[in-house]
C-alpha atoms as an extended CHARMM CRD file, in Angstrom:
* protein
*
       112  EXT
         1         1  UNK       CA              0.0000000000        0.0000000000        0.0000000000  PROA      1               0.0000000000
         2         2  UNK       CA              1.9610000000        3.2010000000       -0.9830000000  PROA      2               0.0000000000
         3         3  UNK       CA              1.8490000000        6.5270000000        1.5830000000  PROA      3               0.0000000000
         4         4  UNK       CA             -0.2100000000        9.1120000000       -0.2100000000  PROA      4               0.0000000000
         5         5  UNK       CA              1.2280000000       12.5040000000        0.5310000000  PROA      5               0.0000000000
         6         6  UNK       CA             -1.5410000000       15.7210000000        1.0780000000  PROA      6               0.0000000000
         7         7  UNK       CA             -0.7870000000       18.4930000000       -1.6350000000  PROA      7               0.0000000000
         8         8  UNK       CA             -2.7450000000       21.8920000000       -1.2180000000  PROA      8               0.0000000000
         9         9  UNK       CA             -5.3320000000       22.4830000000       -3.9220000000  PROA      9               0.0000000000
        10        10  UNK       CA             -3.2130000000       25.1950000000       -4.6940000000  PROA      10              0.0000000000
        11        11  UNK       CA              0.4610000000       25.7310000000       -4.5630000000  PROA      11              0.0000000000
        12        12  UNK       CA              2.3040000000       28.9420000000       -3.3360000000  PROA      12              0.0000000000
        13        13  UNK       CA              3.6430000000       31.3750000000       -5.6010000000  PROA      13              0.0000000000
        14        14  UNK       CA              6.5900000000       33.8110000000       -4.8770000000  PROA      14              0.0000000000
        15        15  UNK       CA              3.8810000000       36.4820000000       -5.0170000000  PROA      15              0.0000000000
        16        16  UNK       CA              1.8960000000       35.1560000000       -2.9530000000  PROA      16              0.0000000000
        17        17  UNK       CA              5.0270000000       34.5580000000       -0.5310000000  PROA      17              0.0000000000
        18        18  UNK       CA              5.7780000000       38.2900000000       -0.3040000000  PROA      18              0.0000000000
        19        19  UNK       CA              2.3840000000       39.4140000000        0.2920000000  PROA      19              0.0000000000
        20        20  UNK       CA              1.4570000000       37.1870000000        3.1070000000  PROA      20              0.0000000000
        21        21  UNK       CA              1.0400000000       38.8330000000        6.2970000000  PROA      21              0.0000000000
        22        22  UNK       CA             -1.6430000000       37.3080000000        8.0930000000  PROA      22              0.0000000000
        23        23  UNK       CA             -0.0230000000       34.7710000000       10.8080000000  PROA      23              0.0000000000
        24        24  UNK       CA             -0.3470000000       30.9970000000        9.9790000000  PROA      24              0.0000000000
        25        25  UNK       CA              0.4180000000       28.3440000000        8.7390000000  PROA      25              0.0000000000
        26        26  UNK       CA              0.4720000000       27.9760000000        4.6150000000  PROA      26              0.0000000000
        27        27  UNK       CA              1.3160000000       24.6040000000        2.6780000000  PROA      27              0.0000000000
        28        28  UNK       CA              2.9400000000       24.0050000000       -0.3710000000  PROA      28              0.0000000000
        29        29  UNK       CA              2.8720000000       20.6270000000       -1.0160000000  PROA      29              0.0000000000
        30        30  UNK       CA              5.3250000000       17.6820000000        0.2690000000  PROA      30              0.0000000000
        31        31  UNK       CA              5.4200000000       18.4890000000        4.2100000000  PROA      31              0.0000000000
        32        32  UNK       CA              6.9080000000       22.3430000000        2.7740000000  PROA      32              0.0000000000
        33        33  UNK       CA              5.6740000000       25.4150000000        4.6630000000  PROA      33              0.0000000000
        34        34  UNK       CA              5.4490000000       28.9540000000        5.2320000000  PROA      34              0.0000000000
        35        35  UNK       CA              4.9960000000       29.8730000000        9.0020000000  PROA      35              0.0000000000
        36        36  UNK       CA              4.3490000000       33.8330000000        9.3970000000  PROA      36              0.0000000000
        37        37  UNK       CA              4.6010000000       34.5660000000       13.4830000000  PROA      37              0.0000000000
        38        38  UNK       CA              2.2860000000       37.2690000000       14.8810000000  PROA      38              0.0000000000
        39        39  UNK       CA              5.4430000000       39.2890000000       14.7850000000  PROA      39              0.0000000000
        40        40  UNK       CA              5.4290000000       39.3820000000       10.6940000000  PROA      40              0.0000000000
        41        41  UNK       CA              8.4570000000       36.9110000000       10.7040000000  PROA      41              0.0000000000
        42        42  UNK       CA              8.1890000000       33.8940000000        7.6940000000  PROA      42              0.0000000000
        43        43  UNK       CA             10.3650000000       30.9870000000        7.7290000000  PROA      43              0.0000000000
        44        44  UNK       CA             10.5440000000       28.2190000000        5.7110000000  PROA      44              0.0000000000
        45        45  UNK       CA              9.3530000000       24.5550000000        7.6320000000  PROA      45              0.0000000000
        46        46  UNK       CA              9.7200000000       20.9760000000        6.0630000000  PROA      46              0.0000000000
        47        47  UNK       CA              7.5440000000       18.5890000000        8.0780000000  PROA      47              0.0000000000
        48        48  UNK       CA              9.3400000000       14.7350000000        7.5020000000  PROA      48              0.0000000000
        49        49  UNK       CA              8.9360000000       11.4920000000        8.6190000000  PROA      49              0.0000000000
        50        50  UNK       CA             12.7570000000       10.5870000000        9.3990000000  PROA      50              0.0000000000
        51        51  UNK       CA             13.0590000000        6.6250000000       11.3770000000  PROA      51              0.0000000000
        52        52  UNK       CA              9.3040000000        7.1320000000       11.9050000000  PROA      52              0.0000000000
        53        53  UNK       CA              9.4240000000       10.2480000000       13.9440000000  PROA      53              0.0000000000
        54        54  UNK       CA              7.7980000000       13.6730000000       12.6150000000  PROA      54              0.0000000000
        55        55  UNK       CA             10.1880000000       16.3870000000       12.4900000000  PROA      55              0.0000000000
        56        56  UNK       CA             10.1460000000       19.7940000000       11.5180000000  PROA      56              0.0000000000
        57        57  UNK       CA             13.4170000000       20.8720000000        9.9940000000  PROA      57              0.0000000000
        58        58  UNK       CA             13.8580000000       25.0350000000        9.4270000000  PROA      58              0.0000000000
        59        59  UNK       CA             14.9100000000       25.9780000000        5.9920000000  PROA      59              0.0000000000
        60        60  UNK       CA             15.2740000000       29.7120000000        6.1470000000  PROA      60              0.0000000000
        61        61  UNK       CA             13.5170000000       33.3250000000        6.3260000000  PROA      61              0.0000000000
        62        62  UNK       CA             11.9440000000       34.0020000000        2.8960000000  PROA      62              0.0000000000
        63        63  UNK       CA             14.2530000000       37.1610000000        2.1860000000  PROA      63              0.0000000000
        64        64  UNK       CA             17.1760000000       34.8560000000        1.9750000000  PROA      64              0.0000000000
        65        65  UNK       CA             15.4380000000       31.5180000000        1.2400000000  PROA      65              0.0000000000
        66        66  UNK       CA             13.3370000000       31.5310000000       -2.1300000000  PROA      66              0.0000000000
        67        67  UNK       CA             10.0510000000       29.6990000000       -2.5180000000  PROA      67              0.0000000000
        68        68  UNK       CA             12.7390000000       27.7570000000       -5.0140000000  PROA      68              0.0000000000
        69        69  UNK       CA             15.3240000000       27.5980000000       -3.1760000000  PROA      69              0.0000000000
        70        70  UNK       CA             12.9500000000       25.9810000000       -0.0490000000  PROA      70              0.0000000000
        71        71  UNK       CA             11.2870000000       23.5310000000       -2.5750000000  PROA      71              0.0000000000
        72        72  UNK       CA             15.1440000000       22.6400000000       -3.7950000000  PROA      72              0.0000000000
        73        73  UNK       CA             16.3390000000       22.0750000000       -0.1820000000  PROA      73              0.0000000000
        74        74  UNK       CA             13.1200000000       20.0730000000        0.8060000000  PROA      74              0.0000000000
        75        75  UNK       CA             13.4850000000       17.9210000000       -2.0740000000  PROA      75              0.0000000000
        76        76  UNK       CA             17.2740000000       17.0390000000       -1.2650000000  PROA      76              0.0000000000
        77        77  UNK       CA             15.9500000000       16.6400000000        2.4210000000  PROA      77              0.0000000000
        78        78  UNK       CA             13.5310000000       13.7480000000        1.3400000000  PROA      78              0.0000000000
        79        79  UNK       CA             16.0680000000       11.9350000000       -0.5510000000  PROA      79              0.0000000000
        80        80  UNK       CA             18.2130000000       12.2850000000        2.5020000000  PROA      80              0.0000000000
        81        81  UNK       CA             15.6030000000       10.4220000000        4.4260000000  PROA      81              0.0000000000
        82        82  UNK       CA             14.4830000000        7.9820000000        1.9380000000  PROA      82              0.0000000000
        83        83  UNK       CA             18.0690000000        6.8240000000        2.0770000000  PROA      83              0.0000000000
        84        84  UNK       CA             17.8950000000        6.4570000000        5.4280000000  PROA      84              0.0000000000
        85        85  UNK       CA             19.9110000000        9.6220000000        6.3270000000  PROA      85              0.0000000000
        86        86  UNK       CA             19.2100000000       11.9870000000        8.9230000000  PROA      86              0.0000000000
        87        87  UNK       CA             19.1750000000       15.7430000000        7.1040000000  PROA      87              0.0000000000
        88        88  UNK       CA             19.5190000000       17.8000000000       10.5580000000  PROA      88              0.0000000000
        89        89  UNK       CA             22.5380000000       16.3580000000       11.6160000000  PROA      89              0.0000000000
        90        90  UNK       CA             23.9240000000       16.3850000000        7.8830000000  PROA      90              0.0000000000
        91        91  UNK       CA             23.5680000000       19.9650000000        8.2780000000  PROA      91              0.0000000000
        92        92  UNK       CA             24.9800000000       20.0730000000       12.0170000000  PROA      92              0.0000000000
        93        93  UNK       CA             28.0950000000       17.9540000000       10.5070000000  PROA      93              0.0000000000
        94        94  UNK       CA             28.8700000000       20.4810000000        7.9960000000  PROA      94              0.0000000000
        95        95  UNK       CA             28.6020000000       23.4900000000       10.5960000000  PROA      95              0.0000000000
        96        96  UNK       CA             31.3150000000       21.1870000000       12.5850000000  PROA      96              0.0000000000
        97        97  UNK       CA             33.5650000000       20.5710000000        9.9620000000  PROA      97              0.0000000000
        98        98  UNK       CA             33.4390000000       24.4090000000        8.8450000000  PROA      98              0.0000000000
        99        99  UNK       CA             34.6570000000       25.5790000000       12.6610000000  PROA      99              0.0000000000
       100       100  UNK       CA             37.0330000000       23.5580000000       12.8000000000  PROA      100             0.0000000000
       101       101  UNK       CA             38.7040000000       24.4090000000        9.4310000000  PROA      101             0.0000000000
       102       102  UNK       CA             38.7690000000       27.8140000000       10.1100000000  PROA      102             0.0000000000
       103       103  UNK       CA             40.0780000000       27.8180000000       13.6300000000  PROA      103             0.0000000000
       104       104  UNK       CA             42.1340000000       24.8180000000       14.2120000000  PROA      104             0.0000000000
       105       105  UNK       CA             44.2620000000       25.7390000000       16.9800000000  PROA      105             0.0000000000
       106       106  UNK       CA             41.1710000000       26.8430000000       19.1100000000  PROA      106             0.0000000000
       107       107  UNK       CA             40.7900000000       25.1830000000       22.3980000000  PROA      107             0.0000000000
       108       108  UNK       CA             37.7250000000       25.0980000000       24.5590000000  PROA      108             0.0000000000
       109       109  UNK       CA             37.8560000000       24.6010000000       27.7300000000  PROA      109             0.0000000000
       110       110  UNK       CA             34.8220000000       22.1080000000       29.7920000000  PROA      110             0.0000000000
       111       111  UNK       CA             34.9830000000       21.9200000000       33.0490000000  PROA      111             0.0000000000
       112       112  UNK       CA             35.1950000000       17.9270000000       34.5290000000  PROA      112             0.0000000000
């Protein structure tokens, strides 16, 4: 029996995207939204099923992120997870890795 995945009747647009305002919650299709806080803030949310948990990853503030971008990044997410990958900590990995290259005789102290 396959998964059937919910699509909006109606996609977003990048028009639409920019003249949102009204807090909420609006769907794009394949567990990709728009959040918009009461504060006016957007940001990007991808809601996946990763080892049978939900999650919702955060892809980015619409200023930076585009609605293509988002759909792009979701997209590579879901592969991620098909594969049995975990895309939050593939993202965490590469933050690591950065820090380290840049800084690499940095020592931080923890306390025993």
């Amino acid at each position: 029996m396959e998964k059937r995945i919910r699509k909006p009747r109606q996609s977003l647009t990048a028009r639409q995207v920019d003249a949102l305002k009204t807090p909420g919650k609006y769907y794009d299709g394949h567990g990709l939204m728009l959040r918009i806080n009461a504060s006016g803030s957007k940001q990007w949310l991808q809601r996946i099923t990763i080892r049978g948990k939900q999650r919702e990853l955060g892809l980015g503030s619409p200023p930076v992120i585009t609605l293509a971008m988002a759909r792009q990044k979701a997209l590579e997410n879901r592969r991620c997870a098909v594969m049995g990958g975990t895309p939050y900590l593939k993202s965490g990995q590469r933050k690591q890795s950065a820090s380290r290259s840049l800084s690499p005789n940095v020592w931080v102290y923890t306390p025993k």
